[in-house]
C-alpha positions as CSV (number, residue, x, y, z in Angstrom):
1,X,-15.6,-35.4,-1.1
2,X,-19.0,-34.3,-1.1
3,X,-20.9,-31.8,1.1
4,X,-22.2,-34.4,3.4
5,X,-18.8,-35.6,4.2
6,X,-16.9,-32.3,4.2
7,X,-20.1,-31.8,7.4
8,X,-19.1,-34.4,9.4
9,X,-15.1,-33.5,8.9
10,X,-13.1,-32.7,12.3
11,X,-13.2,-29.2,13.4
12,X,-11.0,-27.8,16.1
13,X,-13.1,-26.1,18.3
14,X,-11.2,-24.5,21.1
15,X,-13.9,-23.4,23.3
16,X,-15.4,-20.9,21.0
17,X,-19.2,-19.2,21.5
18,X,-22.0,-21.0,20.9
19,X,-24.9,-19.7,18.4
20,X,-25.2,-19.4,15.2
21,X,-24.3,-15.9,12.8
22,X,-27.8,-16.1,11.8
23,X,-29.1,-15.7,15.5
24,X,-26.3,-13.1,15.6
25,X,-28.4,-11.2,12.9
26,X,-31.7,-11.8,14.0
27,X,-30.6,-10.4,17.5
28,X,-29.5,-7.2,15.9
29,X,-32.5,-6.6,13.5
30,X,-34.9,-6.9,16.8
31,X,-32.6,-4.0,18.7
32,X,-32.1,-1.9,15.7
33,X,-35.7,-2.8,13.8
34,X,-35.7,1.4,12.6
35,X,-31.7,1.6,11.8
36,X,-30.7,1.5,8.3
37,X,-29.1,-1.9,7.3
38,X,-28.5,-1.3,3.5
39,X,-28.4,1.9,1.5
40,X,-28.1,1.7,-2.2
41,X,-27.4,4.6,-4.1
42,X,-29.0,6.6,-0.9
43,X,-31.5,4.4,-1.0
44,X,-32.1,2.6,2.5
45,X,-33.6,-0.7,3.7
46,X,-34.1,-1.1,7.7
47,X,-33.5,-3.7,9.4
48,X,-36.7,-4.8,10.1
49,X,-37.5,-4.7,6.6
50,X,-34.4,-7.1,5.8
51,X,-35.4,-9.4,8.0
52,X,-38.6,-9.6,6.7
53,X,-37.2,-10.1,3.5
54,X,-35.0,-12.8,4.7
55,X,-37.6,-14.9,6.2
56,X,-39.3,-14.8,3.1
57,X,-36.3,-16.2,1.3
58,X,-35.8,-18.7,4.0
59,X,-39.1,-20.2,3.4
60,X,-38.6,-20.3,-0.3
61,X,-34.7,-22.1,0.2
62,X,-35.9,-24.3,2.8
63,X,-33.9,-27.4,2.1
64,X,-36.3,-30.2,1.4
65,X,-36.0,-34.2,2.0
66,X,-33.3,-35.7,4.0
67,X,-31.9,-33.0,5.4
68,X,-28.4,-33.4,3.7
69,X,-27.1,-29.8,2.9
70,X,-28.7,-28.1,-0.4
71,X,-26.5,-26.0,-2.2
72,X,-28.1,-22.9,-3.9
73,X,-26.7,-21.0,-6.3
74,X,-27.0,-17.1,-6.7
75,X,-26.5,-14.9,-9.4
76,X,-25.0,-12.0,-7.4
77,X,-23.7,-8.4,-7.9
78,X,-23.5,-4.9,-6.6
79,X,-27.0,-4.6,-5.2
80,X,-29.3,-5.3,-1.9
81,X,-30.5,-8.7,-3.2
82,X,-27.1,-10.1,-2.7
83,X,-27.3,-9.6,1.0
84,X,-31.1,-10.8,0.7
85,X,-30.3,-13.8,-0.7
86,X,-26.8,-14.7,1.4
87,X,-28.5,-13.9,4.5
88,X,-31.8,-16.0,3.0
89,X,-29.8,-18.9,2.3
90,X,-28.1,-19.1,5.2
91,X,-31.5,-18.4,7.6
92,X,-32.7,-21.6,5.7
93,X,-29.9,-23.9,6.4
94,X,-28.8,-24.2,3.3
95,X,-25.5,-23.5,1.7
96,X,-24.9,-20.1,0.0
97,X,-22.8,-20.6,-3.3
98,X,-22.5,-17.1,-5.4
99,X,-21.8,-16.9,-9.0
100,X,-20.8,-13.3,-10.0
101,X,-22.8,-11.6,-12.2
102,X,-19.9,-9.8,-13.9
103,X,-18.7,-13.5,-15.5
104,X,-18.4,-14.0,-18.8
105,X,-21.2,-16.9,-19.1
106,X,-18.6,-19.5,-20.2
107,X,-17.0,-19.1,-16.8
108,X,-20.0,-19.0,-14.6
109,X,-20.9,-22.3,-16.2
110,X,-17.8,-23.5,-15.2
111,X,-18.4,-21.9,-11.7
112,X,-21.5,-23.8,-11.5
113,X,-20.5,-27.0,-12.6
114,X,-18.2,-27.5,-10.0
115,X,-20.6,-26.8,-7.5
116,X,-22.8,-28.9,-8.8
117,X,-25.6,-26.5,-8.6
118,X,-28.0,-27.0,-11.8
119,X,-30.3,-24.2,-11.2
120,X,-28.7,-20.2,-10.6
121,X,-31.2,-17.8,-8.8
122,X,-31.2,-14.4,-9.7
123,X,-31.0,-12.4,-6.5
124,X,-32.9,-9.4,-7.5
125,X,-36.7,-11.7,-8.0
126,X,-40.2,-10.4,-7.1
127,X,-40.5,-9.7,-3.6
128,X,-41.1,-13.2,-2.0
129,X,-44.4,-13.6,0.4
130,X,-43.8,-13.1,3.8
131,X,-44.1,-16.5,5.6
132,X,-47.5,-16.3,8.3
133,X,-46.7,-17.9,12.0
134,X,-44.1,-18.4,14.1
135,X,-40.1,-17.7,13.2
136,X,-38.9,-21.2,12.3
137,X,-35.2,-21.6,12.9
138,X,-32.7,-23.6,11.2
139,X,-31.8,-27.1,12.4
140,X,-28.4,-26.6,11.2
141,X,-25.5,-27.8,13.0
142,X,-22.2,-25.9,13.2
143,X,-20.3,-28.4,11.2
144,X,-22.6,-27.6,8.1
145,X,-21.5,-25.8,5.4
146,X,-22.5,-22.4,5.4
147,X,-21.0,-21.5,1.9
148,X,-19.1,-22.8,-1.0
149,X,-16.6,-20.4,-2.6
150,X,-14.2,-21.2,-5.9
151,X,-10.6,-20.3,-6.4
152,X,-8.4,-20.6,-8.8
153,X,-6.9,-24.3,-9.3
154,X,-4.0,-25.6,-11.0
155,X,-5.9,-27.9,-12.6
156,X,-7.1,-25.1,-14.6
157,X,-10.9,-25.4,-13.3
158,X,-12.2,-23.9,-10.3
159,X,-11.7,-24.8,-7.0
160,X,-14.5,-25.0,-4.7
161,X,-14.0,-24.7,-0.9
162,X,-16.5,-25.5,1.8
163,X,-16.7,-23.2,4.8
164,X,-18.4,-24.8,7.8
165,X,-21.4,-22.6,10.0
166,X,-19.0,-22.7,12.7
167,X,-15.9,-21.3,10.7
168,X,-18.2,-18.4,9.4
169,X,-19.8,-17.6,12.7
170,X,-16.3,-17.4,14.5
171,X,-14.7,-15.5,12.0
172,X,-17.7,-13.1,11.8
173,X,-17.4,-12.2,15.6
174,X,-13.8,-12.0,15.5
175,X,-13.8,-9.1,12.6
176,X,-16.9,-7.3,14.3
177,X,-14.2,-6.9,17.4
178,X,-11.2,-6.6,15.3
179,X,-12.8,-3.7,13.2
180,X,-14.5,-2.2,16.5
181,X,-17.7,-2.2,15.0
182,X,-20.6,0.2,16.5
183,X,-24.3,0.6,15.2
184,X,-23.4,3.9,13.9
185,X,-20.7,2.7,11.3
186,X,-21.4,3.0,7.9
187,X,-19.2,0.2,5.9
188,X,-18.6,0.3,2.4
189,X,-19.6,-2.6,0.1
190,X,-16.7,-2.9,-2.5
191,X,-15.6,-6.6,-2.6
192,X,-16.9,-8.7,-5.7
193,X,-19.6,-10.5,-4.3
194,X,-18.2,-14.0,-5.3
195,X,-15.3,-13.4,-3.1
196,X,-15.0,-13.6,0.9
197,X,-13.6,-10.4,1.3
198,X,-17.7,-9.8,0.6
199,X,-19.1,-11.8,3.5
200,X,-15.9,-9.7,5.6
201,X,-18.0,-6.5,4.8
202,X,-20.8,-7.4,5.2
203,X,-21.8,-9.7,7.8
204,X,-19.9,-8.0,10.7
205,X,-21.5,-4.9,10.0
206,X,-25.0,-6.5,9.5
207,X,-24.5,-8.4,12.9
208,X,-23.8,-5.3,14.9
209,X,-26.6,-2.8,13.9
210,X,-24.2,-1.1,11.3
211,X,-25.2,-0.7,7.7
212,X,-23.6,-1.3,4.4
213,X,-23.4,1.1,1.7
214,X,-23.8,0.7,-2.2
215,X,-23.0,3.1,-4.5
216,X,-22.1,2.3,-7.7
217,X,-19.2,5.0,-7.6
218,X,-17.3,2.4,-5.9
219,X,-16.4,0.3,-8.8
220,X,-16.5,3.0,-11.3
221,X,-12.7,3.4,-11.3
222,X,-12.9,6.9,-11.0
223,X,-10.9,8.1,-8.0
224,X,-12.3,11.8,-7.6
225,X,-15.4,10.2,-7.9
226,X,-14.5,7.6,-5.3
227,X,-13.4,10.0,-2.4
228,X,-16.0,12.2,-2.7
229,X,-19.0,8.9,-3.2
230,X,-17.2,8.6,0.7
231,X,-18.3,11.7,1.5
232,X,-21.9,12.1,0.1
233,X,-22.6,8.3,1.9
234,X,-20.9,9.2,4.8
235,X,-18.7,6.1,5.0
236,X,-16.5,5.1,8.2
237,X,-15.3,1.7,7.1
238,X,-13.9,0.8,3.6
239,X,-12.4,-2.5,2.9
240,X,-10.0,-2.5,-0.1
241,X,-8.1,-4.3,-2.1
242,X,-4.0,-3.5,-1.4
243,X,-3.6,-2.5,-5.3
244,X,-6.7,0.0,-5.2
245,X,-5.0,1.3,-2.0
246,X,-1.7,2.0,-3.7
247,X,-3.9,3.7,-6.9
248,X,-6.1,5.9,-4.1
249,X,-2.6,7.0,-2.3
250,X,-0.8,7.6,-5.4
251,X,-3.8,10.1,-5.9
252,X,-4.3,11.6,-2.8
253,X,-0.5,12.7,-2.9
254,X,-0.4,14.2,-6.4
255,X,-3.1,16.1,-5.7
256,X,-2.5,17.1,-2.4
257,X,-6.1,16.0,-0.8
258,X,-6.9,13.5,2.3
259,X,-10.2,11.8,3.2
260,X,-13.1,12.4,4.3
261,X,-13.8,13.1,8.5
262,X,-16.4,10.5,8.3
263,X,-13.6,7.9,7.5
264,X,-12.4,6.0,10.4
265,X,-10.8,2.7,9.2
266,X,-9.5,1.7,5.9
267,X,-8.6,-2.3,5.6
268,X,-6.2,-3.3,3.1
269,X,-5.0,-6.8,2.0
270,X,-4.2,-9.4,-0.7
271,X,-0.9,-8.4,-1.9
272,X,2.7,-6.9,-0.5
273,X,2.1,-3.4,0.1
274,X,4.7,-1.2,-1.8
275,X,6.9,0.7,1.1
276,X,6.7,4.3,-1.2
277,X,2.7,4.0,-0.8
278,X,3.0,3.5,2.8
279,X,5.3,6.6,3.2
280,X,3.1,8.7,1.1
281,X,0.0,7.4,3.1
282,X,2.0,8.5,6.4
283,X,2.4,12.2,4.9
284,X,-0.9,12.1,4.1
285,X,-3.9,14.5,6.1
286,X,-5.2,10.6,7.7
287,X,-3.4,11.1,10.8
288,X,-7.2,10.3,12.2
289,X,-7.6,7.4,9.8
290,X,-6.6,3.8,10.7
291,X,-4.8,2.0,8.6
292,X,-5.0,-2.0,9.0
293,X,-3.1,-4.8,7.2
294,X,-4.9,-7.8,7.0
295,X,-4.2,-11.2,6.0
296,X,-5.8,-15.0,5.4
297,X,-7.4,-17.1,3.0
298,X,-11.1,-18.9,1.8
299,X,-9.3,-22.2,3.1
300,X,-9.1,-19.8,6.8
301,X,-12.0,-18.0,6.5
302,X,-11.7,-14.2,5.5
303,X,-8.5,-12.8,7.9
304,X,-6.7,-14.5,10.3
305,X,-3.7,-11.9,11.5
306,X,-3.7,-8.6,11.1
307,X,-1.8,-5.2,12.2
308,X,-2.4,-1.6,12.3
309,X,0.3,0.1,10.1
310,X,-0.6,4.0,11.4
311,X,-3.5,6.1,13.0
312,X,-4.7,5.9,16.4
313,X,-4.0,3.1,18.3
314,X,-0.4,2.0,16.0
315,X,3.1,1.4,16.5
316,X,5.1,4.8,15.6
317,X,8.0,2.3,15.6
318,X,6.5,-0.5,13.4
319,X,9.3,-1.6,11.1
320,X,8.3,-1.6,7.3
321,X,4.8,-3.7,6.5
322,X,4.4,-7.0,8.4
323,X,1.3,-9.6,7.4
324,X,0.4,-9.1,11.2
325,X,0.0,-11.8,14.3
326,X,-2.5,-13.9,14.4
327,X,-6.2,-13.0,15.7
328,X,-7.3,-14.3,19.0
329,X,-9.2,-17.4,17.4
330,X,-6.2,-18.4,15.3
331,X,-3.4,-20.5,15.9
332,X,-0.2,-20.7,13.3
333,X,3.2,-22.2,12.8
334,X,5.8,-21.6,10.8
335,X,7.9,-24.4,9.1
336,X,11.4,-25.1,8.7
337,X,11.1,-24.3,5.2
338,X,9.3,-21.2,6.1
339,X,6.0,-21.9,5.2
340,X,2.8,-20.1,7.3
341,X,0.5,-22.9,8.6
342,X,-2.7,-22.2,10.0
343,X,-5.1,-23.6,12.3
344,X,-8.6,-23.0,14.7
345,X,-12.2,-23.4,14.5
346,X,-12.4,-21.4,11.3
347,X,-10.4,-23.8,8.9
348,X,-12.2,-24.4,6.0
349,X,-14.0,-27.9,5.8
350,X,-11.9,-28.9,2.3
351,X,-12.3,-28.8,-1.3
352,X,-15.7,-30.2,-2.7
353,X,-15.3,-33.0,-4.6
354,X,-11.6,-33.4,-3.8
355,X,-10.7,-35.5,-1.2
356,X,-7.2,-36.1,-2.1
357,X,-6.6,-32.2,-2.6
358,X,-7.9,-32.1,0.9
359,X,-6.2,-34.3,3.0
360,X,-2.8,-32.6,1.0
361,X,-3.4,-29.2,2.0
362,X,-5.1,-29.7,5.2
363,X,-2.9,-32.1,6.9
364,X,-3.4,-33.4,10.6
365,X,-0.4,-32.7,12.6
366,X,1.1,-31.8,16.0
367,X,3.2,-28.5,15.9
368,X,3.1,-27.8,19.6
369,X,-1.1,-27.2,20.1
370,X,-1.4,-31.1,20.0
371,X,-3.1,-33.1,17.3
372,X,-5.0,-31.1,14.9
373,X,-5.7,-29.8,11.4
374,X,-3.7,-27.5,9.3
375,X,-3.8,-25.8,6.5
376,X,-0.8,-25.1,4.6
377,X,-1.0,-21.5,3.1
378,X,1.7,-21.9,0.7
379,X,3.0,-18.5,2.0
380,X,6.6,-17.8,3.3
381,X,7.2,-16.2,6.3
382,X,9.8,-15.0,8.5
383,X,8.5,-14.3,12.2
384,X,10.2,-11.6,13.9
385,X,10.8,-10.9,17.7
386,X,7.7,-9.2,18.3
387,X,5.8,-11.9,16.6
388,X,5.2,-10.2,13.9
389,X,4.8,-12.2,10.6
390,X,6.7,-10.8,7.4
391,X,6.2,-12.4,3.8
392,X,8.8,-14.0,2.1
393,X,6.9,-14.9,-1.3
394,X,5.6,-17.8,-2.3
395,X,6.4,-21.9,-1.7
396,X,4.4,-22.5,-4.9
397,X,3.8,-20.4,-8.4
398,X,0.3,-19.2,-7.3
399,X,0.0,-14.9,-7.6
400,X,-2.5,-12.5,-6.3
401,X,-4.0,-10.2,-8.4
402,X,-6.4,-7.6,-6.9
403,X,-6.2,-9.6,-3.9
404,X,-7.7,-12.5,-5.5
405,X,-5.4,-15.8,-5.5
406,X,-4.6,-17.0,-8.7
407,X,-2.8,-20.0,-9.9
408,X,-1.1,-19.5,-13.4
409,X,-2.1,-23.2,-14.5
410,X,-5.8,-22.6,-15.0
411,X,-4.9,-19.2,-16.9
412,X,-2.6,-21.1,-19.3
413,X,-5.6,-24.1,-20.0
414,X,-7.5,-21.4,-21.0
415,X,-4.5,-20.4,-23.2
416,X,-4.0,-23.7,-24.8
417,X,-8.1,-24.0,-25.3
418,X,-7.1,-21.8,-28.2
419,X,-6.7,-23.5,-31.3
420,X,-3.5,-21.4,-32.1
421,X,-2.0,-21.4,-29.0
422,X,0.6,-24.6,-29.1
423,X,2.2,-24.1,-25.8
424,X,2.0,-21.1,-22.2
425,X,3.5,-19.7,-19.6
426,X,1.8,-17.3,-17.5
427,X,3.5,-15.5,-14.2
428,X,2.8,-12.7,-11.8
429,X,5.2,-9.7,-12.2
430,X,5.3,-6.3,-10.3
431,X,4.7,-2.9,-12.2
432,X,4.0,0.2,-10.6
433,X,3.3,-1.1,-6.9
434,X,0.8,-3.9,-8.3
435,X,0.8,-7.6,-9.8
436,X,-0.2,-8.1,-12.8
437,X,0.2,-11.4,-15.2
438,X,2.3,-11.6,-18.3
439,X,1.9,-14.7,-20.7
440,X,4.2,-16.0,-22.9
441,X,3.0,-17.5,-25.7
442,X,4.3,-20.7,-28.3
443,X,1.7,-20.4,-31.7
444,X,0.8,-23.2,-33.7
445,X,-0.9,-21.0,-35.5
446,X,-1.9,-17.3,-36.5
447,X,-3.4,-15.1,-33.7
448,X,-2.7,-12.0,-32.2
449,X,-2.6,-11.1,-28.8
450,X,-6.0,-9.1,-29.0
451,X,-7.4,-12.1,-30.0
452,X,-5.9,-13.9,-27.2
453,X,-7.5,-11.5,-24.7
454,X,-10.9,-11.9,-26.0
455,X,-10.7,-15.1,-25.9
456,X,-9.7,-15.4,-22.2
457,X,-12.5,-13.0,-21.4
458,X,-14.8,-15.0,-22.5
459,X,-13.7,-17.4,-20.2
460,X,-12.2,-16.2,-17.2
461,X,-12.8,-13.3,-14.8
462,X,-11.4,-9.8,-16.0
463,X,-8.6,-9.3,-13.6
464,X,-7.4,-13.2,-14.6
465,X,-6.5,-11.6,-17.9
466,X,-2.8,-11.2,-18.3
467,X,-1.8,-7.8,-19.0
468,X,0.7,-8.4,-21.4
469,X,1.9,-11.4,-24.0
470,X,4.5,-12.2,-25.2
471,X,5.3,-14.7,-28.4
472,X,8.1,-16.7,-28.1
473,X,10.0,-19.6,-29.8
474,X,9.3,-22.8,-27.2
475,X,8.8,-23.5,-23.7
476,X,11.8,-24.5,-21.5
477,X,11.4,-27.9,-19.9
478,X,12.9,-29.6,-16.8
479,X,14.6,-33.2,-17.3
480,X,11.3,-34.8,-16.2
481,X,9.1,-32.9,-18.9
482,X,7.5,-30.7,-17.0
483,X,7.7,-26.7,-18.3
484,X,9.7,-24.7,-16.4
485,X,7.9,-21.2,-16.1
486,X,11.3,-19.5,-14.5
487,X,13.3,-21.1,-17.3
488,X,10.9,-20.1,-20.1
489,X,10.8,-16.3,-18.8
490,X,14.9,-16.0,-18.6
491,X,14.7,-17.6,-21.3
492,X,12.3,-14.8,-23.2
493,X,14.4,-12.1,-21.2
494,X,17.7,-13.1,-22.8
495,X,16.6,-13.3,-26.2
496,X,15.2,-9.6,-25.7
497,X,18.4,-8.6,-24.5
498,X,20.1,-9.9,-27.5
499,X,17.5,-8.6,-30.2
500,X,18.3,-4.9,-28.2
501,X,22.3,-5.3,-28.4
502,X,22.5,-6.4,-32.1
């Protein structure tokens, strides 16, 4: 599947708004031209500035020739040029494809490969001359791809999804209403900029008048540090990852301290929240603080259901921590086997390059809405009465980890890339309110698991690194071959429990 083809793919498109994000952006840089639209380490750009600076960019990205989508590639990280660059892209009708700066280089080779991209822009270049004339707009259609994104793959490479204008557009205006967005809100910037959770904080905000905040206190890892960087930037919206959110609770109740008055909405997602957190968050000073689960995926386009767990506006009576209902745009189903299905104008075009891959997990089907595209999450789900959706783990073995989906498979290729490593097993398992991997390890050779580590870092993002290894004898395999990962951890268990007795 190529870009031109995942363009022209069927989108369901229930009647939703016209326009474009980018107009949605230009509209608000004219009415707030003076307000601040990024501040970086207290440093702030206006808005009329930024658009400047887009334009600029949108000249220089300008896709060229037979007007088939060009994908650019970014070199992108905690700074102003990343929203430069996305918003540049995207004002040229081009399609945005991020590469985070934080890779080891090995892996944002790999990154870039799949794209297919053979040139990555740094977004921090000279300032770009200002294009003379009129505003020239986009010819883009809504079925072009706005952005390409990668996620893990059991294949062991990266998997790049295609995410139409429409999709993003959609899905912007959604959140902007869904996060009651004003021009006075000040939203943090925390997300890796490779990821969607990103383009959640900052295109709504950027859309509305609001501005986005940089510090780099954020992803210092410091928590004092972190509560009181809310403070000094006077930050109303954070967006965090639900292990960081366990991690900031946990503080906040040994120490006895809540958040800053600025603070109006914290969003959390990515993983099962851990019930002890939430009670600790409810005994918490945040009584003015909204607290908002959110859930969805790159194949849906940021969130698609959400709930607010406590603060103004929740349910005193909500029962433990449900994944939410779906947002007004977003339709679901749930199978007989349990698993969440989703569906709407902000499905995800497919998988580049993989057309197979795409017709599997985006199937057409009628469950009730009539003919349409799905996509199946993988996720289980029990609905409850109120409608409320509750998870139920996993029809597959892929994990989250820092809210980032990961399949084990391209974590264990890395492994057996190794020239010690004769067989792996990688899993998710819970420790102290948060997943983390494990790997379990057959050596051909000598190597210890230091080594291991550094060798994965030089290859895979930092919070794809299992936590822990463990060496053991041989893999367990089914009757067809195939290793059995629940086996080959039992397995490993028992033999512990035996070594402990004797």
């Amino acid at each position: 599947m190529t870009v031109e083809d995942v363009r022209t793919s069927p989108v369901v498109d229930p009647g939703v708004d016209h326009g474009d994000v980018i107009g949605d952006f230009t509209t608000a840089a004219t009415a707030f031209a003076d307000r601040t639209a990024v501040e970086c380490d207290g440093s702030a750009i206006s808005y009329r500035d930024l658009e400047n600076a887009v334009r600029g960019l949108a000249e220089s990205h300008r896709p060229r020739g037979d007007g088939s989508p060009t994908l650019i590639g970014g070199l992108v990280g905690h700074s102003p040029g990343a929203v430069r660059f996305l918003l540049g892209v995207l004002a040229a009708g081009a399609v945005y494809c991020p590469v985070d700066a934080a890779l080891p280089v090995a892996r944002r080779q790999a990154v870039a490969d799949v794209l297919g991209v053979d040139r990555v822009h740094p977004t921090e270049p000279a300032p770009v001359p200002l294009p003379t004339g009129p505003r020239r707009d986009p010819s883009s259609r809504p079925t072009d791809p706005a952005y390409v994104l990668c996620t893990s793959g059991s294949t062991g490479a990266p998997k790049p999804v295609v995410v139409s204008r429409r999709a993003l557009t959609v899905t912007v205006r959604a959140l902007r209403r869904l996060f009651e967005l004003v021009p006075e809100d000040r939203v943090l910037q925390f997300a890796a900029l490779a990821w969607d959770t990103s383009l959640e904080e900052m295109l709504p905000a950027l859309t509305c008048g609001a501005a986005v905040v940089f510090d780099d206190r954020a992803q210092a890892g410091a928590l004092p540090n972190f509560v009181r960087m809310l403070a000094d930037r006077r930050v109303t919206v954070v967006d965090l990852p639900t292990a960081f959110w366990h991690e900031l609770v946990l503080f906040l109740h040994e120490e006895r301290m809540g958040l800053p008055d600025c603070l109006r909405l914290v969003v959390i997602g990515g993983e099962r929240i851990d019930p002890t957190r939430l009670r600790q968050w409810r005994e918490l000073d945040v009584a003015g603080v909204q607290l908002l689960n959110t859930y969805g995926c790159t194949e849906t386009t940021m969130v698609t259901h959400s709930v607010l767990l406590s603060g103004p506006g929740a349910d005193a009576a909500l029962d433990g921590a449900p994944l939410g209902r779906p947002l007004p745009h977003v339709r679901d189903h749930v199978t007989a086997d349990g698993e969440l299905l989703v569906s709407g104008p902000a499905l995800a075009s497919g998988y580049l390059g993989s057309p197979e891959l795409t017709a599997d997990r985006f199937p057409v089907a009628d469950h009730g809405h009539g003919t349409t595209r799905w996509f199946r999450t993988g996720d289980l789900v029990g609905r409850a009465d109120d409608g409320l959706l509750y998870g139920r783990g996993r029809a597959d073995d892929e994990v989250k980890v820092l809210g980032v989906r990961i399949h084990p498979a391209e974590v264990e290729t890395q492994l057996l890339s190794h020239p010690a490593v004769a067989g792996a097993v990688v899993v998710g398992e819970r420790r102290l309110g948060r997943t983390t991997l494990a790997a379990f390890v057959v050596l051909g050779g000598s190597a210890t698991a230091a080594e291991l580590k550094r060798h994965l870092r030089e290859r895979l993002p930092s919070q794809v690194v299992p936590t822990r290894f463990e060496f053991i004898a041989r893999l367990v395999l089914t009757a067809s071959g195939k290793v059995d990962r629940t086996a080959t951890v039992n397995a490993a268990a028992d033999h512990n429990n035996e070594g402990a007795n004797t």
